[in-house]
C-alpha positions in Angstrom: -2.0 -24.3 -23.6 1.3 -24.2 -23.5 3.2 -22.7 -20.4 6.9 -21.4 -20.4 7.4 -19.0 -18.0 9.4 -18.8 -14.5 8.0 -20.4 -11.3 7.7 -17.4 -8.6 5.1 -17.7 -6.0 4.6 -13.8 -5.1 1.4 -12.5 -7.6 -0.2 -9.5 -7.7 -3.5 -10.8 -9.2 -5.0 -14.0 -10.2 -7.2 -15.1 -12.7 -8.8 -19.0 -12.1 -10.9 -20.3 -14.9 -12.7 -17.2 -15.5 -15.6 -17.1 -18.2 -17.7 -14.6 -20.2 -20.6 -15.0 -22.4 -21.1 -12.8 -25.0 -23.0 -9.7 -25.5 -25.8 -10.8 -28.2 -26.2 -14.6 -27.0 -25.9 -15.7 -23.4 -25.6 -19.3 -24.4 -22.5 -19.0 -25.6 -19.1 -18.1 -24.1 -17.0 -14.9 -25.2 -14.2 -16.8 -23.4 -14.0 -19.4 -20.7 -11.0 -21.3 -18.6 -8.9 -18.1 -18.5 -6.5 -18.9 -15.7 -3.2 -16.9 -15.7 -1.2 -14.9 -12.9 0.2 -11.5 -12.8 3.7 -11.5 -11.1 5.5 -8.6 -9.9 7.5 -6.8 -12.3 5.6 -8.4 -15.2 5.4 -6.9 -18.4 2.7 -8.5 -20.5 1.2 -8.2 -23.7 -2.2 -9.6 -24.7 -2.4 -10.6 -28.4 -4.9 -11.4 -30.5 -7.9 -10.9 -33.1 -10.6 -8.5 -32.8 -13.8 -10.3 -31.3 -11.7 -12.5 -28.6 -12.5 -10.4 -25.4 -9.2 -9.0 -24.6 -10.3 -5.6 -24.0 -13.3 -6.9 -22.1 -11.3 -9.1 -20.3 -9.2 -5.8 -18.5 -12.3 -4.5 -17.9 -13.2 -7.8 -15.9 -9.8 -7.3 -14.1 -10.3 -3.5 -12.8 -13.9 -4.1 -11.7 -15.8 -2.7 -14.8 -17.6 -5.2 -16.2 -18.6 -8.6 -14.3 -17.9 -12.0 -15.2 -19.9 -15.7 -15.3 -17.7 -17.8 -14.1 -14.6 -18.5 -11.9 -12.8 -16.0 -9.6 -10.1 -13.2 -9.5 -7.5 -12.5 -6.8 -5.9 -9.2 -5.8 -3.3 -9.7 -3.3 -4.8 -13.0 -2.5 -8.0 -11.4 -1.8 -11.4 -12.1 -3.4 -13.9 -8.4 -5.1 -16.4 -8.9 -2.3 -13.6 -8.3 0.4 -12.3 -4.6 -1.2 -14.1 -2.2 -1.9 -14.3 -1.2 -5.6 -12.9 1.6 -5.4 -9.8 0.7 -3.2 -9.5 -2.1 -6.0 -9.7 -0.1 -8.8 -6.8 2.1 -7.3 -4.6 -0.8 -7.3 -5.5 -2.1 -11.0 -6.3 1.1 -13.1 -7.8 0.8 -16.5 -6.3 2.6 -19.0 -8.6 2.5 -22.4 -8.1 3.3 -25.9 -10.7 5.9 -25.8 -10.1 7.8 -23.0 -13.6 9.9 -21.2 -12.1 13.2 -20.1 -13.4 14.5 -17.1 -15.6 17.7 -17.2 -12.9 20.7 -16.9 -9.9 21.7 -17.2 -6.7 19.8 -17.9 -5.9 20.7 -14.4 -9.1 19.6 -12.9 -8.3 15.7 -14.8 -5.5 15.5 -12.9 -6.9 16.5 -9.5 -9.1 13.6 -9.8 -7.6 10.9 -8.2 -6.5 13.7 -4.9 -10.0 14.5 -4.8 -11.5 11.1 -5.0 -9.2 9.7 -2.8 -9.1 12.7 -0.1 -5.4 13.2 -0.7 -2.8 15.8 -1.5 -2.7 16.5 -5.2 1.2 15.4 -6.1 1.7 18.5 -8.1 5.3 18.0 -8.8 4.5 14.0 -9.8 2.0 14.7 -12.2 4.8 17.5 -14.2 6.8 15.0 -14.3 4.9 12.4 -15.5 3.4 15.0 -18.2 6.4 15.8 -19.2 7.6 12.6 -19.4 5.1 11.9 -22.1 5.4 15.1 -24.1 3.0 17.0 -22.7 5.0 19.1 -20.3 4.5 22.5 -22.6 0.3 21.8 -22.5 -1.6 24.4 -20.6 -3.4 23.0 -17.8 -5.9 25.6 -18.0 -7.2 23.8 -21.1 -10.2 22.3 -21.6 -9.6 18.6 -21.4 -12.2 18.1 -24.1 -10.2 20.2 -26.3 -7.0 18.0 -26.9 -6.5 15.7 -29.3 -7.2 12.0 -29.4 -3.5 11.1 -28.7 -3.2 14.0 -25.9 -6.3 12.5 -24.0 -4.7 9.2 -24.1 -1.7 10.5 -22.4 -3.5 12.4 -19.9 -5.2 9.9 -19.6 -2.5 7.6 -18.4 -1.1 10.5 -16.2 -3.7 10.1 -14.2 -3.8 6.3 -13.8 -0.1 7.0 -13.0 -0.9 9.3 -10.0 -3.1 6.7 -8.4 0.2 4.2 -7.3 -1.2 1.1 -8.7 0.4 -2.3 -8.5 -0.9 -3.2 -12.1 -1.8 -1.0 -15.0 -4.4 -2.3 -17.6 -3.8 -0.7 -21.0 -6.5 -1.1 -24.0 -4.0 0.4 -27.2 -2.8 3.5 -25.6 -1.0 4.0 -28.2 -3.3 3.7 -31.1 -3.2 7.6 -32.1 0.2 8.6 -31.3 2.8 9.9 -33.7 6.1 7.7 -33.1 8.2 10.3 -30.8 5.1 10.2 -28.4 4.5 6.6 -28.4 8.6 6.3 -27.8 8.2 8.4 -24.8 4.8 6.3 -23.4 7.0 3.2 -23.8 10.0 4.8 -21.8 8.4 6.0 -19.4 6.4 2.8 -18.6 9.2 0.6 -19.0 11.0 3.1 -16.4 8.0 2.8 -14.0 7.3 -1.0 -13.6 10.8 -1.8 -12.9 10.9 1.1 -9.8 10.3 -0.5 -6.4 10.3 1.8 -4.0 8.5 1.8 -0.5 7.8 -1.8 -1.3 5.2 -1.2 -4.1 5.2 -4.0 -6.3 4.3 -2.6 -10.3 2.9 -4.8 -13.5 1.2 -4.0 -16.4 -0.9 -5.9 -18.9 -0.6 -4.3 -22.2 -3.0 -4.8 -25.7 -1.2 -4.1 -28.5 -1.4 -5.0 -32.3 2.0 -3.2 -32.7 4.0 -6.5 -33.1 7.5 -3.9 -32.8 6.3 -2.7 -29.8 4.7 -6.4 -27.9 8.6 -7.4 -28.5 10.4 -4.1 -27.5 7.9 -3.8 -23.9 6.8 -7.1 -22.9 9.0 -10.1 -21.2 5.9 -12.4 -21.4 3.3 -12.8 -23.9 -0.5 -13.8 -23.4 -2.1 -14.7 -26.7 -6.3 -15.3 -27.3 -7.8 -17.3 -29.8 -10.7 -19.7 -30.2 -12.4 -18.0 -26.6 -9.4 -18.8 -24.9 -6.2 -18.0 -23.5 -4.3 -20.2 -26.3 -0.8 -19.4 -25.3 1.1 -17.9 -22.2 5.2 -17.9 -22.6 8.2 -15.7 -22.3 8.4 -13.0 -25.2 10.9 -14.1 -27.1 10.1 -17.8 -27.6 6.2 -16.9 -28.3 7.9 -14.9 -31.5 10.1 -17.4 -32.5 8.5 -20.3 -31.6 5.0 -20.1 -31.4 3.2 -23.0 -30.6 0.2 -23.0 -31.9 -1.0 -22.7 -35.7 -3.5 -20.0 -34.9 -0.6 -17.9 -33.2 1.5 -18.6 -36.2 -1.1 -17.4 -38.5 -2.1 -14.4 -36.4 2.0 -13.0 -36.9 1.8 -13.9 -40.3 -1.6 -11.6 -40.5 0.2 -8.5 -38.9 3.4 -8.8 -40.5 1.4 -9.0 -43.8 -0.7 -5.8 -42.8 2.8 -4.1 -41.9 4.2 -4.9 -45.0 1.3 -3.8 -46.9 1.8 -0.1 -45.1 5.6 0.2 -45.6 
């Protein structure tokens, strides 16, 4: 695996040889010898094909799903010495398909205040909403009633008002219309490079959008063969990949672009 990427000894999570077996046959491994770190201020995408893990893989990361083999790090610190939830405040998952909380609008983004015993940030969460077009919706709305691309944005609203350190996010893009997925990319391009109070921000960021991996990432992670092939700074991944099977993976989405232009 090839490794081009900044030497900085502050991380906000660590991955070390990590392995999963797959669903259907224990005896074999989804993936296996992940090792990687999240820095500070890192903007990552995860690439690759379907059937490689990367979704399961966040999961992993936020607590959601266990593992096999190796160990993961938050702030130095091993799972068994947070509590899940306390983790899961700092590395919030962020799924494709969102689950909307019983309710109202209103009563989605309450959750994290209520879970966490806390003032609701009223003014926060506007913002945040209306950051990603949804500043006109009525919060009196059922959540179930949105669409599939306003449940993904609420849906990242309220990871937002949790004040992680790294954001997981499974294609939370996938069913918006360009001027919405513009203003997701804004504002989370905006948020990772605030520090303020000495919070430290990251995301890791699936995407099949080849546009968007260059336009939001300044590192790129890329999966293939149940492993994590290739870990180097954006722009010399695109133009220099150095592997065949990342070379034949951009070939494959340029092609499917192409085909839908």
């Amino acid at each position: 695996m090839r490794e081009v990427l900044e030497d900085i000894q502050v991380t906000v999570l660590q991955v070390n040889e990590m392995a999963k077996s797959k669903f259907d046959n224990r005896g074999e491994w989804l993936f296996s010898g992940i090792t990687a770190e999240i820095r500070p201020g890192d903007r990552i995408v995860l690439l690759g094909g379907s059937g490689q893990g990367k979704s399961t893989l966040l999961r992993i990361l936020s607590l959601l799903e266990p593992f096999d083999k190796g160990a993961i790090r938050l702030d130095g610190q091993l799972p068994a010495a947070c509590k899940p939830q306390s983790w899961r405040k700092k590395v919030s998952y962020v799924a494709q398909k969102p689950v909307m909380r019983s309710g109202t609008v209103a009563c989605n983004l309450r959750t994290v205040s209520e879970l966490h015993n806390k003032p609701f940030e009223e003014g926060l969460a506007r913002r945040y909403m209306d950051a990603v077009g949804l500043g006109q919706t009525d919060w009196g709305k059922q959540a179930s009633d949105l669409s599939g691309g306003e449940q993904q944005r609420l849906a990242l609203v309220r990871s937002l008002l949790l004040h992680p350190e790294l954001l997981l996010l499974d294609e939370i893009t996938s069913s918006l219309d360009p001027a919405s997925k513009r203003a997701v990319e804004k504002l989370l391009l905006d948020w990772v490079s605030v520090r303020d109070e000495g919070s430290e921000r990251a995301y890791l960021w699936i995407t099949h959008d080849l546009d968007q991996a260059r336009m939001i990432s300044n590192q790129v992670w890329f999966m293939a063969e149940g492993s994590l092939l290739e870990r180097s700074v954006t722009g010399v991944f695109f133009e220099h990949p150095a592997t065949e099977q990342a070379r034949r993976f951009i070939r494959s989405l340029q092609e499917v672009k192409g085909e839908g232009e």
